[in-house]
C-alpha positions in Angstrom: 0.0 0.0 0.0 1.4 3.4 -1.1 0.6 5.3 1.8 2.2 2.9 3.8 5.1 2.7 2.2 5.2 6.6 2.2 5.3 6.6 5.5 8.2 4.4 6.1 10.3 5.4 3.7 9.9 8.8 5.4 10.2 7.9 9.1 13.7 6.3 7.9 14.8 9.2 6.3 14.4 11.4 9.0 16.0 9.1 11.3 18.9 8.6 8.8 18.8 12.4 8.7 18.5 12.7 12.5 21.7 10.6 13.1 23.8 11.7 10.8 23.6 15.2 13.1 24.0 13.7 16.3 27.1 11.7 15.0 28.7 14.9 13.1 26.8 18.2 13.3 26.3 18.1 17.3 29.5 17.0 18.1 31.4 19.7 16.1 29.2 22.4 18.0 30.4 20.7 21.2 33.6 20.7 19.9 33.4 24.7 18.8 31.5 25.8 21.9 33.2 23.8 24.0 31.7 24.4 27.9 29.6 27.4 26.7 27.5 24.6 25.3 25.8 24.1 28.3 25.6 27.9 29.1 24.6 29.3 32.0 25.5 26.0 33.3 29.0 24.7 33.8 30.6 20.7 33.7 31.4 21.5 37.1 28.4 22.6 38.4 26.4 19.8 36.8 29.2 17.6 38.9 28.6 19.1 42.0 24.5 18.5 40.8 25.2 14.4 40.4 27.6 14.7 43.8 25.0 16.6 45.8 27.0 19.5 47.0 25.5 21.9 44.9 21.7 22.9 46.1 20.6 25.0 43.0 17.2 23.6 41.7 18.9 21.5 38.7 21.0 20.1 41.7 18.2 19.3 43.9 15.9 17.9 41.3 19.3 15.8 40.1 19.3 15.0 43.6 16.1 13.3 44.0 15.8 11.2 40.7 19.1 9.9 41.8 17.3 8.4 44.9 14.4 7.8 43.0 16.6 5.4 40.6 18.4 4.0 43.3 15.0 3.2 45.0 13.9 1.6 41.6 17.2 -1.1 41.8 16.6 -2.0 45.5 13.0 -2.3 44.1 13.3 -4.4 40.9 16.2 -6.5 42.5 13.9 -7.5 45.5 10.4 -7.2 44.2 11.6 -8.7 40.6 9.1 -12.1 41.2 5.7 -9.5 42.3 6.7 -7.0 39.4 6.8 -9.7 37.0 3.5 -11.1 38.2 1.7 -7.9 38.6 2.9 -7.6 34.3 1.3 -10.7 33.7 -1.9 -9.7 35.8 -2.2 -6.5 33.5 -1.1 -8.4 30.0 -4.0 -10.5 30.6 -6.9 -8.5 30.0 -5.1 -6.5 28.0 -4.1 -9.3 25.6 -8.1 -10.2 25.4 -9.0 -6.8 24.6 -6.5 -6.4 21.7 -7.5 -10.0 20.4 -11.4 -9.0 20.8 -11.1 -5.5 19.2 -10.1 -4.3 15.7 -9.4 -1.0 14.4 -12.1 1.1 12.2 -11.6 2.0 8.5 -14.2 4.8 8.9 -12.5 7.7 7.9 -16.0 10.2 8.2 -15.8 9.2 12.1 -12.3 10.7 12.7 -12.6 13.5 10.4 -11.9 16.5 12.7 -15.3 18.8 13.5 -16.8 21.2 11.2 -19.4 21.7 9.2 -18.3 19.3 6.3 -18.8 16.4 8.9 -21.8 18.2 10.1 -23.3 18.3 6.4 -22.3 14.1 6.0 -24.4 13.4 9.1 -26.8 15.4 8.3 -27.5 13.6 4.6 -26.8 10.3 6.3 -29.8 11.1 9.1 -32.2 12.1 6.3 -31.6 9.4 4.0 -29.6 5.9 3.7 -25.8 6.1 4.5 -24.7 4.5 1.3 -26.2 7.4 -0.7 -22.6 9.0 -0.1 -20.3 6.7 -1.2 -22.5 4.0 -3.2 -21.2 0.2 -3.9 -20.6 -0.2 -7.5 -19.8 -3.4 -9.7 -18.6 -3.2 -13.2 -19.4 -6.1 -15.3 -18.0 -6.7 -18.6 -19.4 -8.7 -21.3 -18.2 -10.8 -24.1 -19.7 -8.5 -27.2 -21.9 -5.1 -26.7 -25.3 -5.2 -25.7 -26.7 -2.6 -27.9 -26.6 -2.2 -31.4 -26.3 1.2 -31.9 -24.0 4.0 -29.7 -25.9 5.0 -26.5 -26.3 8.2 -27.5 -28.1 7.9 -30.9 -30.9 10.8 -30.9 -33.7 11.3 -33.5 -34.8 14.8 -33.6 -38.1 15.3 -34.6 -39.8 17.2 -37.7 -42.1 19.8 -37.0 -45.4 17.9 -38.2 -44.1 14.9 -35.8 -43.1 17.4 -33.1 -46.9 19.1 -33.7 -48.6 15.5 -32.8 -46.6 14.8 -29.9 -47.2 18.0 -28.6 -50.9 18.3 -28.8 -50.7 14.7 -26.8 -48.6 16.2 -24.2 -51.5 18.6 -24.0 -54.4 16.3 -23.8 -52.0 14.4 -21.5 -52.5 17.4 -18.9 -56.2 18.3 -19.8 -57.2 15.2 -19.2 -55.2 15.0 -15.7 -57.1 18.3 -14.6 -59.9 16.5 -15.9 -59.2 13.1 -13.4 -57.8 15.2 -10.4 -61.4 17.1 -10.7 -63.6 13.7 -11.0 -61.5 12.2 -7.6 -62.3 15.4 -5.7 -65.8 14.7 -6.1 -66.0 11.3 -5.2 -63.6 12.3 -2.5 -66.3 14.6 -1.2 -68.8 11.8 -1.2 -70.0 12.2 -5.0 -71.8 8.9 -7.2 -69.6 8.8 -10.2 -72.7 9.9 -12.6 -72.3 13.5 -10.3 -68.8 12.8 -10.4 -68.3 13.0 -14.1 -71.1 15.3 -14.1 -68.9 17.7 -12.0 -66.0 17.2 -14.2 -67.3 17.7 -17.9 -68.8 21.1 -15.9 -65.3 22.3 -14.8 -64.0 21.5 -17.9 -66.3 23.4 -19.8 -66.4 26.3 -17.5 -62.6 26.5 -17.4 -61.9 26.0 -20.8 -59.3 29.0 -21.7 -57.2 28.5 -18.7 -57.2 25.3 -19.2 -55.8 25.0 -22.6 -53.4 27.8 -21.7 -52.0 26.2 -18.9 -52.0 22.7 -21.5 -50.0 25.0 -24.2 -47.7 25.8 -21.6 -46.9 22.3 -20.2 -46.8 20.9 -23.6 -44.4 23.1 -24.6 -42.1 22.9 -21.7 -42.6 19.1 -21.7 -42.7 17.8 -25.5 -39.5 16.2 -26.5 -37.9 17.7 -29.8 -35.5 15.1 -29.8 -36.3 11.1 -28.8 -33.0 10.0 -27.7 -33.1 6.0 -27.9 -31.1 2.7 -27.0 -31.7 -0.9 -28.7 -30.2 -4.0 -27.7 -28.2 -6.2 -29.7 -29.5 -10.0 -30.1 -26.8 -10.8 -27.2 -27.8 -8.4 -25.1 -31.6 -9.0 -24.7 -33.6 -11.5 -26.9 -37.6 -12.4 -27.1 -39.1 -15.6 -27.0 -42.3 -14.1 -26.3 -42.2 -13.3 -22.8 -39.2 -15.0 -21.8 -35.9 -13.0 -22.5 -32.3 -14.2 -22.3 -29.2 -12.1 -22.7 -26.7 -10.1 -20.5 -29.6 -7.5 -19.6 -32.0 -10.1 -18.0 -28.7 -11.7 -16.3 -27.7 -8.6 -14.6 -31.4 -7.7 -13.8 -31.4 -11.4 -12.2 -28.1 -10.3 -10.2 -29.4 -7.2 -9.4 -32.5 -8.3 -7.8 -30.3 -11.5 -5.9 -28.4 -9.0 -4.1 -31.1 -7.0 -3.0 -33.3 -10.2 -1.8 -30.6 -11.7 0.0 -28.8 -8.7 1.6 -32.5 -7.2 3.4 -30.2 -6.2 6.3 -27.9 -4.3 4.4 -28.9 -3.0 0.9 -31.5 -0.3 0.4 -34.7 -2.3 -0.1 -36.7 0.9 -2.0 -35.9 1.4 -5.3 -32.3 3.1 -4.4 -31.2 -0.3 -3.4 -29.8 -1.5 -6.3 -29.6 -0.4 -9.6 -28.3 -2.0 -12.9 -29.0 -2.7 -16.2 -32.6 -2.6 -16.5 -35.1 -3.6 -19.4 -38.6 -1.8 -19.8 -40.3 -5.2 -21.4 -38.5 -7.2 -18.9 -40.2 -5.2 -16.3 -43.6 -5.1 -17.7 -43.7 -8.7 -18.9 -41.8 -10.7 -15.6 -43.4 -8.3 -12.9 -46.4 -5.9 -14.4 -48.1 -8.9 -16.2 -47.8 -11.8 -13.8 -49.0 -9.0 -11.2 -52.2 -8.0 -13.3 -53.4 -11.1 -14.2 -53.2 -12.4 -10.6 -55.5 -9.5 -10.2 -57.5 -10.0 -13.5 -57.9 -13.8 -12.4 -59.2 -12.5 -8.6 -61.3 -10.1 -9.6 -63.2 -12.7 -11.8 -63.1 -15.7 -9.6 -64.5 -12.7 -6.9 -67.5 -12.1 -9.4 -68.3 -15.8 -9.6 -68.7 -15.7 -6.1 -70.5 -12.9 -5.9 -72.7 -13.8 -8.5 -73.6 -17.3 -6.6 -74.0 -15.5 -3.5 -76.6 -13.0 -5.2 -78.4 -15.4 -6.7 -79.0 -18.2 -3.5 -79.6 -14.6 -1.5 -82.4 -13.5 -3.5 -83.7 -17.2 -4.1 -83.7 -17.4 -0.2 -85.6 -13.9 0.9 -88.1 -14.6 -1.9 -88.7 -18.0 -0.2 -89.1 -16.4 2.9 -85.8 -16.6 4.8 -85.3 -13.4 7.1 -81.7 -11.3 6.1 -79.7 -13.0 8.7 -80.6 -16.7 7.1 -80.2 -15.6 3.5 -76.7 -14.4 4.2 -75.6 -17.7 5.7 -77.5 -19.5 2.9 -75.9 -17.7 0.3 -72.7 -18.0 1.9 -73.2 -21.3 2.5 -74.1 -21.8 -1.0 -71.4 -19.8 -3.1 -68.5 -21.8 -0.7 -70.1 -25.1 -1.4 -70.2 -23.6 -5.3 -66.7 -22.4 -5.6 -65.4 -25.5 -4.0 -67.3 -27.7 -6.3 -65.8 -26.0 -9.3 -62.6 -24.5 -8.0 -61.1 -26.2 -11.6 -63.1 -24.7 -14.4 -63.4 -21.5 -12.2 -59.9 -21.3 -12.4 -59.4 -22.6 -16.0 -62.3 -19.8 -16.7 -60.5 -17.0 -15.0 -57.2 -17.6 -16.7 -59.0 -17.2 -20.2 -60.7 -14.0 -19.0 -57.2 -12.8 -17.6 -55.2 -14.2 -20.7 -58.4 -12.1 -22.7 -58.3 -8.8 -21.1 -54.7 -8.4 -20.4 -54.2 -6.2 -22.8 -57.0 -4.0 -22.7 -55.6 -0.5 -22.6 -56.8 0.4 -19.0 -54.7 -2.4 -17.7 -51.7 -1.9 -20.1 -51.9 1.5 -18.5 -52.7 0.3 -15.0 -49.1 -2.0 -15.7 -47.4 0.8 -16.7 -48.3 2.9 -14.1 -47.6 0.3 -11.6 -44.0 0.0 -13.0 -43.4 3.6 -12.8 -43.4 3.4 -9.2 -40.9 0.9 -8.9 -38.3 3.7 -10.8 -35.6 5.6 -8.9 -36.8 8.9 -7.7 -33.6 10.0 -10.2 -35.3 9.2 -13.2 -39.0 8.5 -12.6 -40.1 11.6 -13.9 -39.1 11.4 -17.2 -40.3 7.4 -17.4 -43.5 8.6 -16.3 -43.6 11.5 -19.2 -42.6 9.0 -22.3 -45.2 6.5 -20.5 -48.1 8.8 -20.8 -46.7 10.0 -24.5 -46.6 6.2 -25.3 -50.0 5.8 -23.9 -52.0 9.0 -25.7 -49.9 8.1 -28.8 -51.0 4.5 -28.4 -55.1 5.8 -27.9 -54.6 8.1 -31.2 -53.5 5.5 -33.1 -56.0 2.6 -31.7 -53.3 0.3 -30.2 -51.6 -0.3 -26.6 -49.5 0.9 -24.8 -47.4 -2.2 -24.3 -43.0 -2.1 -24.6 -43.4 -2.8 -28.4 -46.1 -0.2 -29.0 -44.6 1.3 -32.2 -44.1 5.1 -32.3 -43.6 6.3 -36.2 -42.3 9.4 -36.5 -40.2 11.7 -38.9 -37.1 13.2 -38.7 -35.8 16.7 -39.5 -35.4 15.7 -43.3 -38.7 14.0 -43.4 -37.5 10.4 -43.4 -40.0 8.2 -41.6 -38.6 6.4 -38.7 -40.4 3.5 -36.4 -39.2 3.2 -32.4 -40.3 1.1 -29.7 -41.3 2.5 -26.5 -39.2 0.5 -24.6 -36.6 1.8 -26.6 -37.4 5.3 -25.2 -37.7 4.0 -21.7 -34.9 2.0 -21.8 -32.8 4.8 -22.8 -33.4 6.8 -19.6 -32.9 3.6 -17.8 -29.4 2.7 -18.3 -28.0 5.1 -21.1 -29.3 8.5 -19.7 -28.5 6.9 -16.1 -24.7 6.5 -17.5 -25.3 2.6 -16.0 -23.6 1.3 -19.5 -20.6 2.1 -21.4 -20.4 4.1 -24.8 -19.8 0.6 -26.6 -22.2 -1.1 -24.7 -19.3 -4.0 -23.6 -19.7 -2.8 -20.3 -22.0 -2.2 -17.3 -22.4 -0.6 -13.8 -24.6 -1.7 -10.7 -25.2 0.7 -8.1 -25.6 -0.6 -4.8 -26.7 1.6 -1.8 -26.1 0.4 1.7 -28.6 1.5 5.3 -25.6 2.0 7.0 -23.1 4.7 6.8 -20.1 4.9 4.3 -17.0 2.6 6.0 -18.7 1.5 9.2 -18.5 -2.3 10.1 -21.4 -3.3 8.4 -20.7 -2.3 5.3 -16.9 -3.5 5.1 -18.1 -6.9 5.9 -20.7 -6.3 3.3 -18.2 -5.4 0.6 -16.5 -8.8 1.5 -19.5 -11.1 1.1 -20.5 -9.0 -2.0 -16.8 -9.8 -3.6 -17.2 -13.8 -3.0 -20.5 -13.7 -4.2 -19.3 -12.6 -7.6 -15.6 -14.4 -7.7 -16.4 -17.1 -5.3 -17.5 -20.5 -5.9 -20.3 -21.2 -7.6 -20.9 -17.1 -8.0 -22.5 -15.0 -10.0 -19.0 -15.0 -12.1 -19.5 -18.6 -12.7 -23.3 -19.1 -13.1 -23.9 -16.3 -15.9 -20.3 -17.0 -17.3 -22.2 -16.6 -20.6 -22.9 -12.8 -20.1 -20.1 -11.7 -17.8 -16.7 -11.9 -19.2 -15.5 -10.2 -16.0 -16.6 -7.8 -12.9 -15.0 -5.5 -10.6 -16.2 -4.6 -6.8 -15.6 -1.2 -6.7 -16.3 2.1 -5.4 -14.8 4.1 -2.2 -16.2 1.2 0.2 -14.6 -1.1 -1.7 -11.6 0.6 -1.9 -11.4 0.7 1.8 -12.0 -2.7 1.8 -9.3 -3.9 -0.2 -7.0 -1.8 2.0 -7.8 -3.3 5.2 -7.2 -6.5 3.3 -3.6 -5.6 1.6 -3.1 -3.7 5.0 -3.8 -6.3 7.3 -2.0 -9.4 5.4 1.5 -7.2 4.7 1.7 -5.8 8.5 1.1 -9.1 10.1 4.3 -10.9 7.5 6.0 -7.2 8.1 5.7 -8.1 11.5 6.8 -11.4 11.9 10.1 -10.5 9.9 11.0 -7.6 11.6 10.8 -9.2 14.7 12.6 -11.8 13.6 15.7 -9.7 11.9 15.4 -7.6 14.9 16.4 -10.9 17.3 19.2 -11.5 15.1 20.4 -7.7 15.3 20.2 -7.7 19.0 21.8 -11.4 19.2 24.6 -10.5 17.2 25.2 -6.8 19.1 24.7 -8.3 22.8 26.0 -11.8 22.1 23.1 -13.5 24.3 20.3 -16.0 23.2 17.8 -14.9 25.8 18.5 -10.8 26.0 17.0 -10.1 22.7 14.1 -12.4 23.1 13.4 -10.7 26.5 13.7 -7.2 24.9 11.4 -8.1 22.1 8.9 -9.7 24.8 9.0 -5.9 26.5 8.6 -3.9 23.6 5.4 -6.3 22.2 4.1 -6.2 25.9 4.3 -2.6 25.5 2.7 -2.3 22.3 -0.4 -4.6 23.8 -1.1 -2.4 26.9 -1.0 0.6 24.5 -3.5 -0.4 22.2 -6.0 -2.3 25.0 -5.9 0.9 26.5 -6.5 2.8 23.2 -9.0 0.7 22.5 -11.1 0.9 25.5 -10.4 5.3 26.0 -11.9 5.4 22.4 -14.0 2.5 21.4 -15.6 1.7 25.0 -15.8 5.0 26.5 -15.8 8.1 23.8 -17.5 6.1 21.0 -14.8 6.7 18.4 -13.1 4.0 16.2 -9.8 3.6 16.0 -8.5 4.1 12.7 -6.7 1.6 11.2 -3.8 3.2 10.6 -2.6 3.9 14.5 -1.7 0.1 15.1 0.2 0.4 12.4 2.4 3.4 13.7 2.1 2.3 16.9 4.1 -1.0 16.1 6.8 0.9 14.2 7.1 3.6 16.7 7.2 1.4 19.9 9.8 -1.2 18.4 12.3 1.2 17.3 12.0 3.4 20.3 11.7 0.8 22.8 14.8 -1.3 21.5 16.6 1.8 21.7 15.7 1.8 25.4 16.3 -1.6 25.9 19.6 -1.7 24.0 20.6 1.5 25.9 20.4 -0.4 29.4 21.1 -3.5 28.5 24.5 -2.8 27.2 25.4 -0.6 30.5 24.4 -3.8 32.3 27.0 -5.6 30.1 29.7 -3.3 30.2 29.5 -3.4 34.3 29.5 -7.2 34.0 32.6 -7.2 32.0 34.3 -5.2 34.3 33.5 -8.0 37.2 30.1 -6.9 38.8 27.6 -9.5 39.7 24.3 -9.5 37.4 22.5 -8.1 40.5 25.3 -5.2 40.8 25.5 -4.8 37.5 21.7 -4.3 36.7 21.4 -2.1 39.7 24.1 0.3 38.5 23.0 0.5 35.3 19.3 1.6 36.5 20.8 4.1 38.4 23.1 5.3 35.9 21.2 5.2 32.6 17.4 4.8 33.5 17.3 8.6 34.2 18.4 9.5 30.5 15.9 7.5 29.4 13.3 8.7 31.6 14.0 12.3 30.4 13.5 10.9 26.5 10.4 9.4 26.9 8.8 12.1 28.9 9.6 14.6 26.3 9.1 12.4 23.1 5.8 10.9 24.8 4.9 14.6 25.9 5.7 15.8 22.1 2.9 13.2 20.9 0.5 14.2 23.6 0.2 17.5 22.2 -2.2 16.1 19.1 -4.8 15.3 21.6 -5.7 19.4 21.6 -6.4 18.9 17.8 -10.1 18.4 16.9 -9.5 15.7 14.8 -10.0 12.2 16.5 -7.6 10.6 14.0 -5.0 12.8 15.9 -6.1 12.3 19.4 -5.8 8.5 18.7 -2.3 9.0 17.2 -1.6 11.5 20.2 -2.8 9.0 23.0 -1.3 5.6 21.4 2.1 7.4 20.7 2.4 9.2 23.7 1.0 6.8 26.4 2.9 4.0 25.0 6.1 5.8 25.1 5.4 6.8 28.9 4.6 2.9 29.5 7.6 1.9 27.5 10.1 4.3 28.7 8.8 4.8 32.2 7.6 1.4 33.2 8.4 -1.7 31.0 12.1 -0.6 30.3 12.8 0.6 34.1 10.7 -2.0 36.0 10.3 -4.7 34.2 13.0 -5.8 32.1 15.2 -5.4 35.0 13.3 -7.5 36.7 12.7 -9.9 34.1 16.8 -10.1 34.1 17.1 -10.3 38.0 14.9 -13.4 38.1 16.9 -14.8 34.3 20.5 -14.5 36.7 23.2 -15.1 34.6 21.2 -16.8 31.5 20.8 -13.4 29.9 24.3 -13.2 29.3 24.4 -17.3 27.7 25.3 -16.9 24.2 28.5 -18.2 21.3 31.7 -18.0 22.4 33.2 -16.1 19.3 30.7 -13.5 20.4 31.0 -13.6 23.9 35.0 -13.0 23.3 34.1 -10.3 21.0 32.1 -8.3 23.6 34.9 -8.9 26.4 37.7 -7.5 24.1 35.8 -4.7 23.2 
């Protein structure tokens, strides 16, 4: 990951850069200065400071974290079996809560406070969360799916221009005209009154009405029918069964919706794809009529039975009450008696009437409302063009209705209304490439842009495709090839790459790291004992993290501070480590016990390294006054794990981890332990 790598390759720069002046640029100051250097100060004053003679405030503070230190090695030298256990006591829970946690690659939740946060939340509270950074999927297919260029327009004569627009107009008369007609029976009207009403306001508001008509149309008529047709392998008829890549990705599309309720948008936002006007009317307005055609006629048989025995049984002298549960009685016993040639009856009537042009016009109203808010409006005008157009012309408004126009030059030219419709559907929607070899699905997520939810979703969306038996491999025929995509999945991909690099990076660092420090100290167990520090360290920090932000504030932690955190912590906290542990070497080459040794070099060293982890963990505090929470999290991991390393693990309990070790920290080659004694 390039960011990543950024990163390193600058944090090794600037320590290349930073030693390179400490090794030559500091010392020659030194060297220049000489004693001024430590101006107002003196070598002999900070000697009578370390001896205790001198009582200025630098000697009295000297004075006291000299005691302090020496209180530390009596400490760690007596205590080093309760110090050791009292680690363990705190690595335990703190090892569960790094194993039971996992950083957040929700960037919106640490973005610092302001009102571009504000304006996200605020869009993400009114509508879904996945509105902002949409799902996509790319699919690419073996040959194009149209057969002419997406953007193929015919624009209209005037004499064609002149029809449709007086059809725009009787399009909105006769909408005043139905608006005016539900009023009345609203108010409580028959629907003799009702009309009655209607033809009245019509008449009586004539003018305006037409005015207001002339204006719509006029605003509304297309001058131009912009159209899209599908090749033979992109959507093929056999009646009302179609094959082809668009009914395959319709098929995907409406897989993922059905089996992701918890997840993907379930309104028409949810997912959107490649999409097919006679697809639609024929696999979901048809099948949905004539289950309503074949109802509505098997509810008038009834009706009809019931009527009958309900007359026959008040005219026979029955009171009310018995002729309603004779009738019922009756029409149950009837419709039970011929439930099979009722049926076969109401699937001719449906088969019959199904396309009458008040229920091709019932389908395609029905459709409409299925559209995307985005583009519903203009379905809905080329719907009720194709319907007027279609009642002009004494046809139907079904997808093949055929809509004969011509063109500027007076050339006649025939097109489809499905071919307007689709259009806006997939070409106007820009859900299909120029070439029509590709395609696009839009898939909006209920929950907000990177949260948990929808990384995991991104995951089960990208096996679902490539896995076994996906969609890759069950519609191999129409997908060639498609691509998870989109800011989500981006993110996604990341935490994968991320996560699979840093935990090999890792391993080998930790492992070149033991063979650095086994080859500098010479020992087989110092280096593992440092390492076991530093990850110790690195544990509490990030436990802690984890529970300050996560548990208490609410805030994930972004991904990217474990990450730091590792690289920070081991080179810092070997330096530490390496820093004492070499004093305690050096004293036991000149003849001190390990005890002596490790006490001395407490005293000695542990103060320098208090000093540098107080101000380099202090330095990293300092991000916790920035808004952002990515920088408090960097701040707090940074800077309390420096405190723990430098204050605690490297002072406490490595020494006491090499108190209780005795002489096995110092077990190592010979060549190497010569090495270290002639040095």
């Amino acid at each position: 990951f390039q960011m990543v790598r950024n990163m390193g390759l600058m944090l090794a720069l600037g320590i290349v850069f930073a030693l390179i002046a400490a090794l030559t640029f500091v010392p020659a100051i030194v060297n220049l200065l000489g004693e001024k250097t430590f101006w107002p100060n003196s070598i002999a004053k900070y000697k009578a400071a370390e001896d205790g003679t001198h009582r200025s405030a630098y000697g009295k503070a000297s004075h006291v974290f000299h005691r302090y230190f020496q209180w530390v090695a009596r400490a760690t030298r007596n205590h080093a079996k309760p110090i050791v256990i009292a680690a363990i006591i705190i690595s335990v829970p703190s090892i569960y809560v790094y194993a039971t946690s996992h950083s957040s690659y929700d960037m919106i939740a640490v973005e610092p406070d302001g009102e571009a946060k504000e304006g996200l939340y605020a869009i993400m509270d009114e509508t879904y969360g996945g509105t902002l950074m949409p799902t996509y999927v790319v699919v690419q297919f073996p040959d194009s799916a149209v057969d002419n260029d997406k953007t193929t327009t015919l624009t209209l004569s005037d004499t064609s221009y002149g029809q449709f627009n007086t059809m725009v107009k009787g399009i909105y008369s006769n909408q005043v005209r139905t608006n005016v007609y539900q009023q009345a029976i609203d108010s409580g009207a028959s629907e003799s009154d009702a009309n009655t009403a209607a033809d009245a306001y019509m008449t009586a508001h004539a003018a305006e009405i037409d005015a207001a008509a002339t204006q719509y149309a006029n605003a509304n008529t297309p001058k131009a029918l912009p159209y899209l047709t599908w090749s033979a392998h992109g959507l093929t008829a056999s009646g009302t069964t179609f094959t082809g890549y668009v009914p395959a990705v319709m098929t995907i599309a409406n897989d993922i919706k059905t089996k992701n309720t918890d997840i993907v948008a379930q309104d028409s936002s949810g997912v959107n794809g490649l999409t097919s006007w006679a697809v639609l009317y024929y696999s979901q307005g048809v099948p949905a009529a004539t289950q309503k055609l074949i109802a509505g006629y098997t509810d008038g048989v009834r009706a009809t039975v019931y009527s009958t025995a309900y007359s026959t049984a008040i005219g026979g002298g029955a009171t009310e009450e018995q002729a309603k549960a004779i009738a019922e009685e009756q029409a149950k016993t009837y419709m039970e008696a011929n439930k099979d040639t009722i049926a076969s009856d109401a699937n001719t009537y449906a088969t019959a009437h199904i396309n009458d042009a008040s229920i091709v016009n019932q389908i395609n109203s029905g459709i409409v409302e299925l559209m995307p808010s985005a583009v519903k409006g203009y379905v809905e005008k080329y719907v009720a063009i194709g319907a007027a157009y279609a009642a002009a012309t004494s046809q139907t408004a079904v997808p093949s209705l055929s809509i004969n126009v011509t063109d500027t030059d007076g050339n006649p030219a025939t097109i489809q209304l499905a071919n307007l419709i689709d259009y806006v559907l997939n070409a106007g929607t820009g859900l299909i490439s120029n070439d029509g070899t590709a395609a696009s699905l839009m898939i909006v997520t209920n929950e907000k842009p990177m949260s948990d939810k929808t990384m995991d979703f991104q995951g089960a969306l990208q096996n679902a495709f490539h896995g076994k038996g996906g969609y890759d491999e069950t519609y191999s025929s129409a997908i060639s090839k498609s691509q998870v995509c989109g800011t989500n999945a981006v993110m996604y991909d990341i935490s994968g790459t991320v996560t699979n690099q840093f935990n090999y990076i890792q391993i080998i660092v930790v492992i070149l790291l033991l063979i650095m420090l086994f080859l500098i100290l010479g020992s087989y167990v110092t280096p593992i004992r440092a390492i076991f520090c530093i990850i110790l360290s690195v544990i509490w920090t990030l436990a802690l993290t984890f529970l300050v932000f996560q548990e208490l504030l609410a805030i994930p932690v972004c991904w990217i501070v474990p990450i730091v955190l590792f690289v920070v912590l081991l080179g810092l906290g070997l330096d530490y480590e390496i820093f004492v542990t070499t004093r305690v070497r050096e004293n036991r080459i000149r003849g001190m016990s390990n005890d002596d040794a490790i006490d001395a070099a407490i005293t000695s060293a542990s103060g320098t390294i208090s000093l540098c982890a107080l101000i380099m963990g202090g330095t990293f505090c300092t991000l916790l006054i920035g808004s952002s929470s990515m920088l408090q999290e960097f701040g707090f991991a940074l800077g309390i794990g420096i405190f723990i390393d430098g204050l605690f693990m490297v002072t406490y309990v490595g020494p006491a981890l090499m108190h209780l070790l005795g002489d096995w920290s110092w077990k190592g080659p010979a060549f190497l332990q010569r090495k270290h004694k002639e040095e």
